[in-house]
N, C-alpha and C positions, 0 to 999 in steps of 0.2 A: 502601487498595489500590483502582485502578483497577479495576471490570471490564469486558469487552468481550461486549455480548451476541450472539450467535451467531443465526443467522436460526434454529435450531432450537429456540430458546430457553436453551439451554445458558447459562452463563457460566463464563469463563474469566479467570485475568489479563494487563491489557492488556500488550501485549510491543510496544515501539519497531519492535524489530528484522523483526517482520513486514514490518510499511509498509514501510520499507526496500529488504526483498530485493523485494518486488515492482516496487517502483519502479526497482529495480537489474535486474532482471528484464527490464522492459519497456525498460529506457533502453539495455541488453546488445543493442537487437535495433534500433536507431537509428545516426543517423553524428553522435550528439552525443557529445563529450568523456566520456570516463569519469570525469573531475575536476568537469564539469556535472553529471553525471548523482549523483555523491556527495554535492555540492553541496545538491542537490532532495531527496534521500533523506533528510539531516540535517535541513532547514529545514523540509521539509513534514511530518517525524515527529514532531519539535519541537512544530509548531504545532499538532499534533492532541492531542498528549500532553497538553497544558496547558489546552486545550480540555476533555479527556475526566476529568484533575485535577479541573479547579473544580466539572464534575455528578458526578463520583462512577463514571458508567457510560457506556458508546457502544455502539451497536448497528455491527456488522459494516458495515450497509447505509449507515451515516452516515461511518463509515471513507472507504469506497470514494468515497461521494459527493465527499466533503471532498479526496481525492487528487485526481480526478479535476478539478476543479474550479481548484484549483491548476495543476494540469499544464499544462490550457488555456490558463494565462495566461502560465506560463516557458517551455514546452517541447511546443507541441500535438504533435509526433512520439512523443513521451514519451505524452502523455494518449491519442492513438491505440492505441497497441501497446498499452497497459493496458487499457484497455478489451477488448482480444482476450485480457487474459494468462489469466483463467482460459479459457478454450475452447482455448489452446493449448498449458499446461502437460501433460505428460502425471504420471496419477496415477503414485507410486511405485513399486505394485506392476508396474506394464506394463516399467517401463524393465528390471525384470530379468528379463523375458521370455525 
């Protein structure tokens, strides 16, 4: 089992589907293809998945980097908006304010 270290130091296991909605997230708030944007989701989760397979564990901070990184080179509008997505998510609890 994959795990994913937490900047808390927590571990947790590693879940695809994170990457994913984020990148779904940030790509949801662009004028690229929602069919691009599923595209990048797959390919760049993929690449980290197998990445994070062969050491065993990844650090959250190494996640992000490694997206970001990618995004640069397919979809810089994509790597923009990520880069804002956590400061523009709102927590949970607010949204049922």
């Amino acid at each position: 089992m994959v795990e994913v270290i937490k900047r808390d130091g927590r571990k947790e296991a590693f879940d695809p589907e994170k990457i994913k909605h984020g990148i779904r997230a940030a790509g949801g708030r662009t004028d690229v293809l929602p069919e691009r944007i599923e595209e990048l989701a797959e390919k760049i989760a993929r690449e980290i998945q197998e990445i994070a397979e062969k050491r065993g564990e990844i650090r959250t901070s190494e996640i992000r980097a490694m997206v970001l990184e990618r995004l640069a080179v397919e979809e810089p509008s994509i790597e923009q908006e990520f880069r804002l997505w956590p400061k523009t998510e709102k927590p949970e609890a607010e949204e049922f304010k």
